[in-house]
N, C-alpha and C positions, 0 to 999 in steps of 0.2 A: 746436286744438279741432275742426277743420273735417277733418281727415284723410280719415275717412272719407266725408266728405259729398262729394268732392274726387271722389270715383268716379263724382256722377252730373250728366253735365255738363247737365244743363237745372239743375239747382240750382246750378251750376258759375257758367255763365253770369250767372241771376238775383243771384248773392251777391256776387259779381266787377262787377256794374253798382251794387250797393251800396255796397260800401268803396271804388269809384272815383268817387262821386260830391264834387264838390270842398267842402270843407271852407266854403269862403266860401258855400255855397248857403244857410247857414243865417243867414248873416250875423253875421259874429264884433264886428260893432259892438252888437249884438242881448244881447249877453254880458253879465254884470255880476258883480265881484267879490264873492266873498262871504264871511263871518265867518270860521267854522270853517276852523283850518287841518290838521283832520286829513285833510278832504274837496277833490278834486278839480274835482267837481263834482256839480251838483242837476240829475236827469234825472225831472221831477215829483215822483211820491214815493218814489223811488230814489235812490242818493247813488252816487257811484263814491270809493272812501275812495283816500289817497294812498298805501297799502301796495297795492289793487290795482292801480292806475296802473303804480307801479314792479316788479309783477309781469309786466304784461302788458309792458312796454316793453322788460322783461330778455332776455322771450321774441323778442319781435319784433327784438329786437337779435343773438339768437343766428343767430338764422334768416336775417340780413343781413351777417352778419359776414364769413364767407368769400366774398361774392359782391364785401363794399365792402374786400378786405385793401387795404391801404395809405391807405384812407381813411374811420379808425375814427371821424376826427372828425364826420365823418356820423352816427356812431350815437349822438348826442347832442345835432342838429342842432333846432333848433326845427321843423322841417317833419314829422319824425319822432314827435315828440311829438307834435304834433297829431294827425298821422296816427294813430296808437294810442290818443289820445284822442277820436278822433272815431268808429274801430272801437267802440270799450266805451259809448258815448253812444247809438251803432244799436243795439247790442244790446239796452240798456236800454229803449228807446222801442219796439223789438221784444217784448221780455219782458214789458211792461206792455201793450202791445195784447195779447197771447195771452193774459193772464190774465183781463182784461176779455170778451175775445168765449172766454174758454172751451173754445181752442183745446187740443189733448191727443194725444199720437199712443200707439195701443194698442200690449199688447205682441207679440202677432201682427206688426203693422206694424213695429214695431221690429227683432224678431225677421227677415223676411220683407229687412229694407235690409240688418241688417247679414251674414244667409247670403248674401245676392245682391252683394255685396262681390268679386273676382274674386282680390284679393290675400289674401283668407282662405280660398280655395278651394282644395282639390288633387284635379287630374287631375275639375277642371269641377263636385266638390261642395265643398260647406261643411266648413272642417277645422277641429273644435275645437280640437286641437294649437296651429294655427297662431294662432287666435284667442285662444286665450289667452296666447299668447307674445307677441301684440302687444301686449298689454292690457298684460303684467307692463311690457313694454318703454316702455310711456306714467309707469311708475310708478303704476297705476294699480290697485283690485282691478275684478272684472268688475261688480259693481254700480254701484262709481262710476263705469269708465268709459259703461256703458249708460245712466248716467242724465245723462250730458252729450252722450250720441249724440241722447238723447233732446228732451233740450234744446235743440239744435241743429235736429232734426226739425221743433219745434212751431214754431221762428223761421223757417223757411224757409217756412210754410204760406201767412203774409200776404205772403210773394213771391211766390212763384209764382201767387197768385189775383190781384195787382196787374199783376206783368210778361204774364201770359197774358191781362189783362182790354185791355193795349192794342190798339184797332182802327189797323189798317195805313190798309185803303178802297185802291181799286184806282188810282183815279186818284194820290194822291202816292207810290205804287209805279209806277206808270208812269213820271210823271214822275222819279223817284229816276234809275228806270235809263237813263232817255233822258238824264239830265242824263253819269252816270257812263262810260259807254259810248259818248258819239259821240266821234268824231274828229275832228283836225283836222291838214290836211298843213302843215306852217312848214316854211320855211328861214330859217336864222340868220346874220348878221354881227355878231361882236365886238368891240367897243372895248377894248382891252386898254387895265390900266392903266400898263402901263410905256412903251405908244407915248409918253405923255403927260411921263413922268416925270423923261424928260432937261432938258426943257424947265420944269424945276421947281427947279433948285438952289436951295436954303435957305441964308442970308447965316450969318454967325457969331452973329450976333444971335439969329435965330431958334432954331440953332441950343441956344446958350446959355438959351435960356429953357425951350424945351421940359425940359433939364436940368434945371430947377429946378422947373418945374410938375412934373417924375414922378418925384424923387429915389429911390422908393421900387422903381421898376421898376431903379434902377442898383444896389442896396444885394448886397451878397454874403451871405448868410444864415451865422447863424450854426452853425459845423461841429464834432463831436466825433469822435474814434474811442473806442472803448471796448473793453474786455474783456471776456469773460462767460461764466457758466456757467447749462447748462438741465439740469434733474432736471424728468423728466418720468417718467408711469408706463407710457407705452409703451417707453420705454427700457430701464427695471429688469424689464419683461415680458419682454424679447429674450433675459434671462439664466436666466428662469426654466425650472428641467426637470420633468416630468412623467413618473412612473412609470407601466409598466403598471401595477401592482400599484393603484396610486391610480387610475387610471381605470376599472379592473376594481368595484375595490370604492365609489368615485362611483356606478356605475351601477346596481352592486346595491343600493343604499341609496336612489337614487332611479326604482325601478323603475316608479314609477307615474305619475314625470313624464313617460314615454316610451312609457304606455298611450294605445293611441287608442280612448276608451269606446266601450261599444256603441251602433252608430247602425241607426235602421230608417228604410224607404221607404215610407213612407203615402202614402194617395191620399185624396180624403174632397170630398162634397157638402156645400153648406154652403146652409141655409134661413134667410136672416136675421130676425131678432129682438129689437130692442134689449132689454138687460137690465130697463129699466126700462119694457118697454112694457106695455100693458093685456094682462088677459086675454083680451081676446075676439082681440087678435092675437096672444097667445103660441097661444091654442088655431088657431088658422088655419094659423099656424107647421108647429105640431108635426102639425096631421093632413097637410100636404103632405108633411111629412117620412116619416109614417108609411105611404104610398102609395107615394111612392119607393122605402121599407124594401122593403114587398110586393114590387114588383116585383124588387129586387134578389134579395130569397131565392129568386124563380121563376128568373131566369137575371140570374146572377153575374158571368156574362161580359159586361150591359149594362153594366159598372160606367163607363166611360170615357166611353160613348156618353149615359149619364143625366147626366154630368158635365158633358159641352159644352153640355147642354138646360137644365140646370136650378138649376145651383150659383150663387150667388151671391156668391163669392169671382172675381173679374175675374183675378185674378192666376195660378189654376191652373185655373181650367174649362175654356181652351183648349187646356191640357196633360190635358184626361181627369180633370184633379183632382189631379193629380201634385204632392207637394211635395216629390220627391225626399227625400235622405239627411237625417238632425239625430237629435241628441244629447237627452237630459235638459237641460232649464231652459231649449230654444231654445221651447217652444210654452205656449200657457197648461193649467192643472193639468189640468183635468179633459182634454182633449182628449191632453195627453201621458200623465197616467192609461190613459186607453181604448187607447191605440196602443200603449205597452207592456205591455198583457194580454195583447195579442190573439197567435196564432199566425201563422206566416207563410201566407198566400192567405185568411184568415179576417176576415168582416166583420163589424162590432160594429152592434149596437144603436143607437140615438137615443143622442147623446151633447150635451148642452146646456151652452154656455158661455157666458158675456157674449158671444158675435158672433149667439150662435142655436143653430139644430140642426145638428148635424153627423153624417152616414153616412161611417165610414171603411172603408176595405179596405186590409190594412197587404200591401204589396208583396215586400217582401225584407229579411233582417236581415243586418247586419254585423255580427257578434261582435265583441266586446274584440282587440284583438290588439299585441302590444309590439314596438317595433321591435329588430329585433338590436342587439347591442354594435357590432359593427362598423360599422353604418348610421349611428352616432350618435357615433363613438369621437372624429372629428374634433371637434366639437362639443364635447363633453365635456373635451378637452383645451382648447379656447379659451375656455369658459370658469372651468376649473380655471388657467390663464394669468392670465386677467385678474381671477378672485380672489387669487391671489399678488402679480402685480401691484399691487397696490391695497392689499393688506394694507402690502408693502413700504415703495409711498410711502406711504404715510400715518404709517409707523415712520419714514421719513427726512425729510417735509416741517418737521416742527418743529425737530427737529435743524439742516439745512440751514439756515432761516431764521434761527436762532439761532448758527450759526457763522456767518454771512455778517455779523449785526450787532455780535458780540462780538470778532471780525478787521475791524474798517473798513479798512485797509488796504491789505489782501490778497485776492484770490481764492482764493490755493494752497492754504492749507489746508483751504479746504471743498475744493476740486477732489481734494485727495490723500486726504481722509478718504471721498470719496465717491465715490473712481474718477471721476470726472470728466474731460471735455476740456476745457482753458482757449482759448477763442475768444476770436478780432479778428475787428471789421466792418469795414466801408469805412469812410468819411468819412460821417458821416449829417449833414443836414441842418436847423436848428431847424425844423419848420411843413411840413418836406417830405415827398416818400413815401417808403416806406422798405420793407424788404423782410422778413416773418417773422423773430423775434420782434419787433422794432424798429416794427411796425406796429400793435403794441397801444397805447394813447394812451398809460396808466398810463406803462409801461416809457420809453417817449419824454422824458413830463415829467420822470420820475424824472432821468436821465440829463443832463438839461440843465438839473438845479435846481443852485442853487448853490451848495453842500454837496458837489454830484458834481461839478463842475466847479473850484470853488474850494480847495476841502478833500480832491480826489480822495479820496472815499471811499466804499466800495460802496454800490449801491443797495441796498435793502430786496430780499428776496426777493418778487418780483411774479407773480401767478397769473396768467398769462394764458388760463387756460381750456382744457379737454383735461386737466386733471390735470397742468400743467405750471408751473413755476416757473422763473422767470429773476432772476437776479441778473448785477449790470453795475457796473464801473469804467470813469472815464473815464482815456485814458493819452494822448493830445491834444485840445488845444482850438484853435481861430480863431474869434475873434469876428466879432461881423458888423461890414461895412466898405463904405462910400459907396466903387464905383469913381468915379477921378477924369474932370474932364471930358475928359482928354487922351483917354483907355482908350476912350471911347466915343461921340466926337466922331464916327466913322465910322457906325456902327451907329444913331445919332440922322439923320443925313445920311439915309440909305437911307431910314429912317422913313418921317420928312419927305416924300422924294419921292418914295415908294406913294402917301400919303396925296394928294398935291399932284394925281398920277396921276388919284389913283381918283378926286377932285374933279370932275377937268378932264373924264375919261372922259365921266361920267355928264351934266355936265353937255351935251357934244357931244353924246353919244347921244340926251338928251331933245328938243335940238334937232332932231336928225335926224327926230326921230319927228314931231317937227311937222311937218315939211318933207313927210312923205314919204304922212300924212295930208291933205294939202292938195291932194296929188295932183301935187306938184313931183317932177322926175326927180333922182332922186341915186344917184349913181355908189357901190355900196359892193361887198365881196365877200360874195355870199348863199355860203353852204352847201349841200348836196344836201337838197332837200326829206326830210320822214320826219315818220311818220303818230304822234301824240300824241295820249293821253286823260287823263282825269282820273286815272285807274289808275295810267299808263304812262306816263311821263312823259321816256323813253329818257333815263335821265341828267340831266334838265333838275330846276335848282332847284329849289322849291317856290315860288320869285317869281314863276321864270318862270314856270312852268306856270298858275299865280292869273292872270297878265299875260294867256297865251294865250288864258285859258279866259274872260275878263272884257272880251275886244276885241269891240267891236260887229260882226257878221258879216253884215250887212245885205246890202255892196258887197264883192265880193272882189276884185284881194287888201284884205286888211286887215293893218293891222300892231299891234303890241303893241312894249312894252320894260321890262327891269326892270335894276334893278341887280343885277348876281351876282357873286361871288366872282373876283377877279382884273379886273372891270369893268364894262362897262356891254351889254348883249344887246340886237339888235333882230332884230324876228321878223315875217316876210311869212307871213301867213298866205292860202295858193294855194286849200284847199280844205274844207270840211267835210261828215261824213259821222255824218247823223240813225243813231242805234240802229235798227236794223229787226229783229234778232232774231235766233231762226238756233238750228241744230241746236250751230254748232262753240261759241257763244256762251253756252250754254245753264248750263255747269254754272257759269261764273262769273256768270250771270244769277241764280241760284239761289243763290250765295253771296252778294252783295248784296241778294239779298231778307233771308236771317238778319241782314246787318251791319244792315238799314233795321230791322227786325221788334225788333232788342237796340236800337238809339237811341229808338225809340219809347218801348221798355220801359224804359230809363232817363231819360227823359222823364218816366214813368208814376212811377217808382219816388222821380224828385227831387219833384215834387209832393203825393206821397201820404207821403215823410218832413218834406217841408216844414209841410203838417196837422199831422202829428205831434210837430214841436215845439211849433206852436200850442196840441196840448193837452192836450201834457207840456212845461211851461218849464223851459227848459237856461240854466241859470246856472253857469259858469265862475270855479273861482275862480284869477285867472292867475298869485299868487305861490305858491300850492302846484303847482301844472302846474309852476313853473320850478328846483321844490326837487330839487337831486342827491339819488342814494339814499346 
């Protein structure tokens, strides 16, 4: 829904501190189940029904799928669900404050975001071409998608007036960077865990028990290989041919999808005036307008220079009044009226809209113009492709499904009737990752239900998405299988004495740290000093670094220690150096002023939806949140 909005990063930022605010901020004890199970949830007097829950969740699952391959079971995780049900809960408590405070974004405004879009632009102007190709490509027509641009507009309004209303104050910006920015010089000596670990051997006993407390970590998962055939419709595309003759006469038939309408370059002062104001200010309005007019008809050429003086649109008076290139249906009536009467260098009259008066001077006109066959020829062939395509599988999907269950089992005959290749995988795993098809959940379960495994009989033809279908036999099986204690009596030993190790480590090293805080001399081997900030951490854990940065620095040296991976760290801290500033400092000075300036504003933002539940109550009803679709 956000696509567009995605272009403009201060709204980027504010929307992005929204949906990352955590879920428990609202307090999910706070929740209470409720009747109705066709409802998701009660967002005051908004409902979120369970058909759109499972719309939005479909969506958000597609949009994660290729990122989570081999781990689908994620897109049906309970954190996921929340996550998406916590998206549509903000919006709802968003939607309901805008309608209350009256919030509304013009079509001017709308018009005005979505020409300033850069991905709908060619060669720096606004391309209706392109814009309308994105539209169709949302599945969307251009009314419905403008009125969810639009809708998105009005919800972002009570953000940015909240995330921009937080005050920084100079002093906890000081503070911030002096905290982020000083340094401090450590050298480090390591307690490795394994110094320790010789000194650890585990008896048989111990041994033998740990076996029995983790049985589950020794278990061999259960494995299949299988068969399988994919009917996909990029595949049956790769066979498809395309005549000239058919692309010639495609293009002559859709001659006008390949027209770029006629677009003009207006320019235009704008005298505001609310539509509903009085008259004694529409009249005040229009005589400034009408003064302006004067002046303009004496010399035509002030037209740019009266624009920076006097316009009251922020958005082009600094351009001269410039609104560049657009098309029919981008401006409101009367104002796109007036601009296409007019002649090219020719200025109109007082022209009154819902914003005010407006004085235009239309700039330059770009005629209609079609683009060549050849421009478009590529194009036109892919997607004359991918309607064949599509037509085809959609003749073979049912077919295919229906040989796959009427042959249980066999493959060959779907594979021979539909030119297919018969594949083998590896050894897959129950619960494990796995690698394209085998990483869709469905296909997984199927293949290790017990009908396929028991009965070796094909699976059902399974859509994995992309217009693709997979069908699967299984031709071996191994169950899962406890190794015995003999097989891994070694690998339990080793365990053991990490564990015994890293005990001992840590506990030495805490000691040491006493010792050496006491101001007793102890023999260790330091490391080469080197310079560490809250930033910069050269490699250093996130323990450590908490360690370094939380040691009292009163008396130097000073020491710290934390436990880290593979042992236990202690750290002589020789020197520390206060932020003082600095030219070389400057531009990452300047990026943590934005990181401090967005934690405020989501600070601003958790507070001010926390009200918001307060006074729209969220009631959760959590056995429909938990219904499969």
């Amino acid at each position: 829904m956000f696509d567009l909005v995605r272009n403009n990063k201060k709204l980027v930022q504010l929307f992005l501190a929204l949906i990352m605010l955590p879920f428990a901020l609202w307090g999910v004890d706070s929740y209470v189940r409720m009747g109705s199970s066709t409802e998701v949830a009660q967002v005051g007097k908004a409902s979120i029904s369970l058909a759109e829950f499972q719309q939005a969740l479909r969506e958000q699952q597609e949009r994660l799928r290729a990122q989570l391959a081999g781990q689908e079971e994620l897109l049906n995780s309970p954190e996921l669900r929340l996550g998406v049900l916590r998206e549509l809960i903000n919006e709802k408590l968003l939607a309901q404050y805008a309608s209350e405070a009256r919030l509304s974004v013009s079509d001017a405004a709308l018009a005005g975001f979505i020409t300033s879009v850069p991905s709908l632009q060619e060669n720096g102007k606004f391309s209706r071409q392109r814009y309308e190709a994105f539209v169709a490509a949302q599945g969307l027509s251009v009314e419905g998608f403008e009125a969810r641009v639009r809708h998105d507009l009005v919800l972002q309004q009570p953000l940015l007036a909240v995330g921009n209303a937080a005050y920084l104050g100079h002093l906890p910006v000081k503070h911030w960077l002096a905290a982020q920015l000083e340094t401090r010089t450590v050298a480090e000596a390591l307690l490795r865990a394994e110094q320790f670990a010789a000194q650890s051997k585990p008896d048989a006993a111990a041994v033998k028990r740990y076996y029995e407390e983790n049985r589950a970590r020794f278990e061999k998962p259960e494995l299949v290989r299988v068969e399988y055939l994919v009917l996909s419709q990029e595949k049956l595309g790769e066979s498809v041919k395309i005549s000239e003759e058919e692309l010639k006469a495609y293009y002559r038939s859709h001659e006008a999808r390949y027209t770029q309408p006629e677009q003009r370059q207006a320019s235009h002062i704008l005298i505001r005036v609310d539509k509903n104001a009085s008259e004694t200010e529409v009249k005040a309005a229009q005589a400034k307008a009408e003064e302006l007019l004067a002046q303009l008809k004496k010399n035509p050429a002030d037209f740019a220079k009266l624009a920076k003086a006097h316009s009251q649109d922020p958005g082009s008076a600094e351009k001269g009044g410039d609104l560049g290139f657009f098309g029919r249906g981008m401006m409101v009536k009367p104002f796109e009226e007036a601009v296409f009467g007019l002649q090219e260098g020719e200025l109109s009259g007082l022209v009154r809209s819902d914003f005010g008066f407006h004085l235009i001077k239309l700039q330059a006109i770009r005629p209609a113009q079609v683009r060549p066959f050849e421009e478009v020829r590529a194009e036109i062939a892919a997607e004359l492709k991918r309607e064949a395509a599509a037509k085809r599988y959609a003749e073979a999907a049912e077919a295919f499904a229906n040989l796959v269950y009427e042959e249980p089992d066999s493959l060959k005959p779907a594979a021979e009737k539909f030119g297919l290749s018969l594949q083998q995988s590896d050894w897959l795993a129950k619960g494990g990752a796995a690698q394209p098809p085998f990483s869709h959940s469905k296909l997984r379960q199927a293949i290790f239900s017990e009908e396929a495994i028991k009965q070796r009989r094909n699976t059902e033809a399974i859509n994995i998405g992309n217009n693709t279908l997979v069908a699967a036999r299984v031709i071996e099986h191994k169950p899962a299988a406890l190794e015995p204690l003999e097989a891994v009596a070694g690998v339990i030993e080793q365990a053991l004495m990490r564990e015994a190790g890293l005990a001992r480590a840590v506990a030495e090293g805490q000691a040491l740290l006493e010792r050496l805080r006491r101001g007793e001399k102890v023999e260790l081997a330091w490391g080469a000093p080197r310079e560490v900030s809250r930033l910069s951490g050269q490699n250093l854990p996130a323990e450590a670094r908490a360690a370094i940065f939380a040691a009292p620095v009163k008396h130097l040296p000073a020491f710290a220690g934390a436990k880290v991976p593979g042992g236990y760290a202690l750290y002589r801290i020789d020197k520390v150096s206060p932020y003082e500033g600095g030219e070389a400092l400057a531009a990452r000075e300047q990026l943590l002023r934005q990181q401090y300036a967005q934690i405020i504003a989501q600070q601003e933002l958790a507070s001010w939806l926390a009200a918001l539940k307060e006074r729209y109550p969220v009631k959760v009803n959590a056995a429909t949140l938990e219904q499969k679709p």
